[in-house]
PANU-377785 format. One record per atom (N, C-alpha, C): x, y, z; residue in one letter; atom name. Coordinates in steps of 0.02 Angstrom, whole numbers. Example, Ala and Ser with C-alpha at 12.3 -4.5 7.8 and 13.67 -1.06 7.14 Angstrom:
# PANU-377785
SITE        X        Y        Z   residu   atome
SITE      660     -284      390        A       N
SITE      615     -225      390        A      CA
SITE      660     -165      390        A       C
SITE      642     -112      354        S       N
SITE      684      -53      357        S      CA
SITE      645        2      394        S       C
This chain:
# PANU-377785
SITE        X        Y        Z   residu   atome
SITE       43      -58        0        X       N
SITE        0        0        0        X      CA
SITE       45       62        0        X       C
SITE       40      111      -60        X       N
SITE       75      152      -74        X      CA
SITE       55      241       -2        X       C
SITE      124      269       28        X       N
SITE       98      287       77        X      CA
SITE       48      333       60        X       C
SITE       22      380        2        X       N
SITE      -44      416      -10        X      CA
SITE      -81      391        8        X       C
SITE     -106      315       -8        X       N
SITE     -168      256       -6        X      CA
SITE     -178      273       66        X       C
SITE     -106      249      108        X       N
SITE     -107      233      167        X      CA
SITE     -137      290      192        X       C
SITE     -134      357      175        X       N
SITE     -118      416      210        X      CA
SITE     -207      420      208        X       C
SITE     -230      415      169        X       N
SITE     -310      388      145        X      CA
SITE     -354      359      207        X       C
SITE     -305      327      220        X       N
SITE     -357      255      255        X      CA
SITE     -358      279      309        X       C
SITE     -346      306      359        X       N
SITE     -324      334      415        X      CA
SITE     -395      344      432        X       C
SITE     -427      348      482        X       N
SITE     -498      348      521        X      CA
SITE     -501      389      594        X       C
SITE     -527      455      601        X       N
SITE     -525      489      648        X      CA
SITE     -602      443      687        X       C
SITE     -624      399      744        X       N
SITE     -673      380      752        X      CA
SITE     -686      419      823        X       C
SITE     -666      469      829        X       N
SITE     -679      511      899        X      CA
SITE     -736      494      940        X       C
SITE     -793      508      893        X       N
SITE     -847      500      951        X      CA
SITE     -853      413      976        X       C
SITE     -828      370      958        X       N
SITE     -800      298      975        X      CA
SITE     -748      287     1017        X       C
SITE     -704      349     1010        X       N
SITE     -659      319     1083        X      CA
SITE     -656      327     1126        X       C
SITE     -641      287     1180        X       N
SITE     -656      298     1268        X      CA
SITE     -728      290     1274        X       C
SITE     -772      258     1243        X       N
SITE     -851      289     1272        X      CA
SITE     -860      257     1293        X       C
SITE     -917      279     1360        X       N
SITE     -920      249     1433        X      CA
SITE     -998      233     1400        X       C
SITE    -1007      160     1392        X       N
SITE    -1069      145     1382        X      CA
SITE    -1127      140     1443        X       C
SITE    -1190      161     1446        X       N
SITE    -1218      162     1497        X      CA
SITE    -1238       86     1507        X       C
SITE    -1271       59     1461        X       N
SITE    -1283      -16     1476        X      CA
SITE    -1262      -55     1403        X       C
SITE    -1246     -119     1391        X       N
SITE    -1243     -162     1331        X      CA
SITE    -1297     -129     1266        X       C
SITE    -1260     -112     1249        X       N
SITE    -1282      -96     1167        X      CA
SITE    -1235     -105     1092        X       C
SITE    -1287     -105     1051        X       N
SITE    -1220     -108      995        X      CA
SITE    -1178      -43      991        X       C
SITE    -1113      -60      965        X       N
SITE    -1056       12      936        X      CA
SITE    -1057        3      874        X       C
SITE    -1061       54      847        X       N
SITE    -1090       60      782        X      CA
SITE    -1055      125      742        X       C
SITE    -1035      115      678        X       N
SITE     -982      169      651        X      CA
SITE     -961      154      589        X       C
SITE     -956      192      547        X       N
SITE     -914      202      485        X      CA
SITE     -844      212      479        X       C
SITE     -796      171      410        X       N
SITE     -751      196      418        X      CA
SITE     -758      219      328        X       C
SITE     -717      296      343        X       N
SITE     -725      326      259        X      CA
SITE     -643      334      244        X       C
SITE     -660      358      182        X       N
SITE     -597      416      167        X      CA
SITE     -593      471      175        X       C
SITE     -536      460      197        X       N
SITE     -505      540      245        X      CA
SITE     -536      611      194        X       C
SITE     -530      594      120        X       N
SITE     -533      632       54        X      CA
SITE     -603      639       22        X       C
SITE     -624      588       -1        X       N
SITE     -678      582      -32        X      CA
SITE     -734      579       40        X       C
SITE     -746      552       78        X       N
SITE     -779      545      127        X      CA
SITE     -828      454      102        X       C
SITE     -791      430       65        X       N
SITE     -820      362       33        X      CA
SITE     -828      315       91        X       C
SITE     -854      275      110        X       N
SITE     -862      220      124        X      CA
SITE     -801      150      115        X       C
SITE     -763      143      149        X       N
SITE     -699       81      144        X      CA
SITE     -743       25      163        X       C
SITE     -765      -24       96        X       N
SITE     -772     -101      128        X      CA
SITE     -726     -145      137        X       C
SITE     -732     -182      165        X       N
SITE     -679     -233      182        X      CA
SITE     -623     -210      246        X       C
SITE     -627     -162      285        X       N
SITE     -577     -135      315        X      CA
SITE     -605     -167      390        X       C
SITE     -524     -200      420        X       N
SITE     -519     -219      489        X      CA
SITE     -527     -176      543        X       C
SITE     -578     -191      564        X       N
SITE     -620     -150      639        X      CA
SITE     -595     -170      719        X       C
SITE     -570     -175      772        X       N
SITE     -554     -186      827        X      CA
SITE     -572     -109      867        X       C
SITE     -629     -168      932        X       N
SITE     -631     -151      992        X      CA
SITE     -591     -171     1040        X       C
SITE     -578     -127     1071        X       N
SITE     -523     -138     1114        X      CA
SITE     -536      -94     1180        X       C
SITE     -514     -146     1260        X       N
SITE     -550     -105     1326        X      CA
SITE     -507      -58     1315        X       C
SITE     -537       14     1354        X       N
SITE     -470       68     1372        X      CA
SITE     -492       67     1449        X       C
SITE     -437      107     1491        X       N
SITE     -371       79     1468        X      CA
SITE     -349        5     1477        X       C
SITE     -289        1     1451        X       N
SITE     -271      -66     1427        X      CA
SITE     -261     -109     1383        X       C
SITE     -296      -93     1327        X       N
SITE     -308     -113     1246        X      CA
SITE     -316     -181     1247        X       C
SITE     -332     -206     1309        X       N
SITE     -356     -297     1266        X      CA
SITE     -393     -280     1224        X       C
SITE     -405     -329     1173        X       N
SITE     -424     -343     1116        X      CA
SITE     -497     -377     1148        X       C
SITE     -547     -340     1137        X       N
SITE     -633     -384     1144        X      CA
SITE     -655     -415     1094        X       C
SITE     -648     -385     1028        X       N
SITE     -695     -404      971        X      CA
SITE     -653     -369      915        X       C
SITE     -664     -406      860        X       N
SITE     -637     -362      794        X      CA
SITE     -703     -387      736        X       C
SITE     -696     -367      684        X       N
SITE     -738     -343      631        X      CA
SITE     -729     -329      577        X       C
SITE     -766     -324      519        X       N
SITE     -742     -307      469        X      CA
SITE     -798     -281      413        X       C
SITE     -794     -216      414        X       N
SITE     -827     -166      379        X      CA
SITE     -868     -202      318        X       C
SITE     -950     -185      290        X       N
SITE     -978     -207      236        X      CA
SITE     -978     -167      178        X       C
SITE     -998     -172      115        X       N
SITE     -997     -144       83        X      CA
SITE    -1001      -61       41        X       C
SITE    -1017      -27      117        X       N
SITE    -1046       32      134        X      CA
SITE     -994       66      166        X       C
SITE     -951       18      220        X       N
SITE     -890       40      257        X      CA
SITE     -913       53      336        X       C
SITE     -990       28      338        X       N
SITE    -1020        0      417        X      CA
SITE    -1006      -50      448        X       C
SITE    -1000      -23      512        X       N
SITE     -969      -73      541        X      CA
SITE    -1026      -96      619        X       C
SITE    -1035     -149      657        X       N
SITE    -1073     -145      712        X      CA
SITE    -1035     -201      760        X       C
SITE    -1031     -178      826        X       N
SITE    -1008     -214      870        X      CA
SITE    -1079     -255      912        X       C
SITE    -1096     -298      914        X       N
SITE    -1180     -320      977        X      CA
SITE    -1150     -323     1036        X       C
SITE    -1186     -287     1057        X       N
SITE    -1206     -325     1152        X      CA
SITE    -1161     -304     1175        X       C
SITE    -1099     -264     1165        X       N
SITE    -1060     -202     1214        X      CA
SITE    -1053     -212     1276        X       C
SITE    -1026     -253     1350        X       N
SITE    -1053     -245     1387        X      CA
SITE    -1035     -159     1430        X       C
SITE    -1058     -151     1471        X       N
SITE    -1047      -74     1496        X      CA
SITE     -958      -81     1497        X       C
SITE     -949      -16     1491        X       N
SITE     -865      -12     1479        X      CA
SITE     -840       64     1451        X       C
SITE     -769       51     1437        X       N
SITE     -733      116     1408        X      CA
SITE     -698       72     1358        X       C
SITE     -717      105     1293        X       N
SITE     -656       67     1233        X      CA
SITE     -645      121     1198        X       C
SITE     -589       81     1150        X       N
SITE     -556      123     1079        X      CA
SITE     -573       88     1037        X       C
SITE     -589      110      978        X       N
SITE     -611       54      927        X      CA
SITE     -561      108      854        X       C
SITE     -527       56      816        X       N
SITE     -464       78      775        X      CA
SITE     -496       42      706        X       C
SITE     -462       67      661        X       N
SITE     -460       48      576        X      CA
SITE     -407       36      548        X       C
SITE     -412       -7      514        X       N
SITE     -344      -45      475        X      CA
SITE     -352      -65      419        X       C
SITE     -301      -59      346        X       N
SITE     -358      -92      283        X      CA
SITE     -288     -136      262        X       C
């Protein structure tokens, strides 16, 4: 992946990180381009607790570049993008 591409793929998911869920719900989010604002399918999704970064769940974006985590339990995570 040439570094422009890379520079592309990059995913600001702010309102996703650290959030203190009130009870089990899905996390739910898009990943785009930084440029076009497109939709990335196929791109690797990980939740991860904060702090601490174990690894809970990972994922992988549909055709649209949506992504959904189920059943959340209450917590603080980071959730990252990777293609």
């Amino acid at each position: 992946m040439t570094s422009s591409r890379r520079s592309l793929f990059f995913v600001v998911l702010a309102l996703w990180t650290c959030r203190t869920l009130a009870a089990a719900e899905p996390i739910r989010g898009s990943v785009v381009d930084s440029v076009s604002r497109a939709g990335i399918a196929s791109a690797s999704v990980q939740l991860k607790s904060s702090p601490g970064g174990a690894l809970i769940d990972e994922t992988t974006t549909n055709d649209k570049g949506q992504f959904v985590f189920l059943n959340a339990a209450d917590g603080s995570y980071t959730v990252s993008a990777a293609g």
